[in-house]
C-alpha positions, 0 to 999 in steps of 0.5 A: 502509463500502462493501460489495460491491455484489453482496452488497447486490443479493443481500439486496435479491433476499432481500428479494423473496421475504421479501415473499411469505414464501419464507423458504428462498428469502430464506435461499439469498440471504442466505447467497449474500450473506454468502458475497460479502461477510461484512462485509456485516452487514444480511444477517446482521441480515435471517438473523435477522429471517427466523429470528424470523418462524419463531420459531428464536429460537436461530439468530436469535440466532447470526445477531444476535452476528455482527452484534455482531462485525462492527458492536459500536456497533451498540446496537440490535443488542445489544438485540435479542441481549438479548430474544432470550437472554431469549427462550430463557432466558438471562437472564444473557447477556441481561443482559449484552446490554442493558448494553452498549447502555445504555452505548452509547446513553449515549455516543451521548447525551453525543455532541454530533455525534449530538444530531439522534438523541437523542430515538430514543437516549434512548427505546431506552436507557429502553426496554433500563433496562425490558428489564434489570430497572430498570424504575422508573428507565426509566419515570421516563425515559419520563416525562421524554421524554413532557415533552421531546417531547410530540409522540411518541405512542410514548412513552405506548404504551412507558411502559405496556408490562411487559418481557414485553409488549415482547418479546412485540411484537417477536416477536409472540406 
């Protein structure tokens, strides 16, 4: 997709002020952004990471379902949405959220174009089967990958880690 290249100047300036921890600054950029470019959705996504830094879990997540609909393949992006309804409470959403990426990343799996990203799409779909409760069978997939890629030192920390501790990383708690 080829966005506006004004928009992407103005989210790259958000991100200037983001390093010095200007938030309303990066957040006037931002909206400037998506005002040239609405499809423009890594500004939506870089809303919601500020939003998260300032722990405005609500607004994160309004920032994360526009993401949703202007990129619905996006599976991270519904991980996110899904940590984030759980960070407020609401489980069911949350619920409803990991699902979809398990199933997307499931189709991304199966997909034999995509096979360079099956070790990164097998991790984040064990890691959403822990983040909707199954968390024995995404262990066992842990498991599983620690054997496939002994390599990838992530996969002992993640095989570790409690639904609540990973979240609470992300959003460093």
């Amino acid at each position: 997709m080829n966005y506006n290249p004004k928009a992407i100047e103005l989210n790259n300036k958000a991100a200037e002020y983001l390093k010095f921890q200007n938030y309303d600054s990066a957040l006037l950029y931002l909206d400037k952004a998506i005002e040239v470019d609405s499809s423009y959705y890594i500004a939506y996504s870089n809303k919601g990471a500020v939003y998260c830094t300032l722990k405005d879990y609500k607004r994160a997540l309004i920032e994360t379902k526009k993401v949703l609909v202007i990129k619905p393949d996006l599976a991270e992006s519904w991980v996110i949405a899904g940590m984030l309804s759980d960070k407020i409470g609401d489980t069911l959403n949350a619920t409803t959220f990991y699902k979809i990426s398990i199933e997307i990343f499931e189709r991304r799996i199966a997909d034999p174009s995509k096979t360079k990203q099956s070790e990164s799409n097998s991790i984040n779909r064990a890691l959403s089967l822990i983040l909707i409760g199954l968390e024995r069978e995404g262990r066992d997939e842990f498991r599983r990958l620690t054997e496939l890629y002994p390599n990838n030192k992530m996969l002992g920390q993640l095989l570790n880690l409690s639904k609540k501790d990973y979240i609470n990383q992300i959003f460093r708690e």
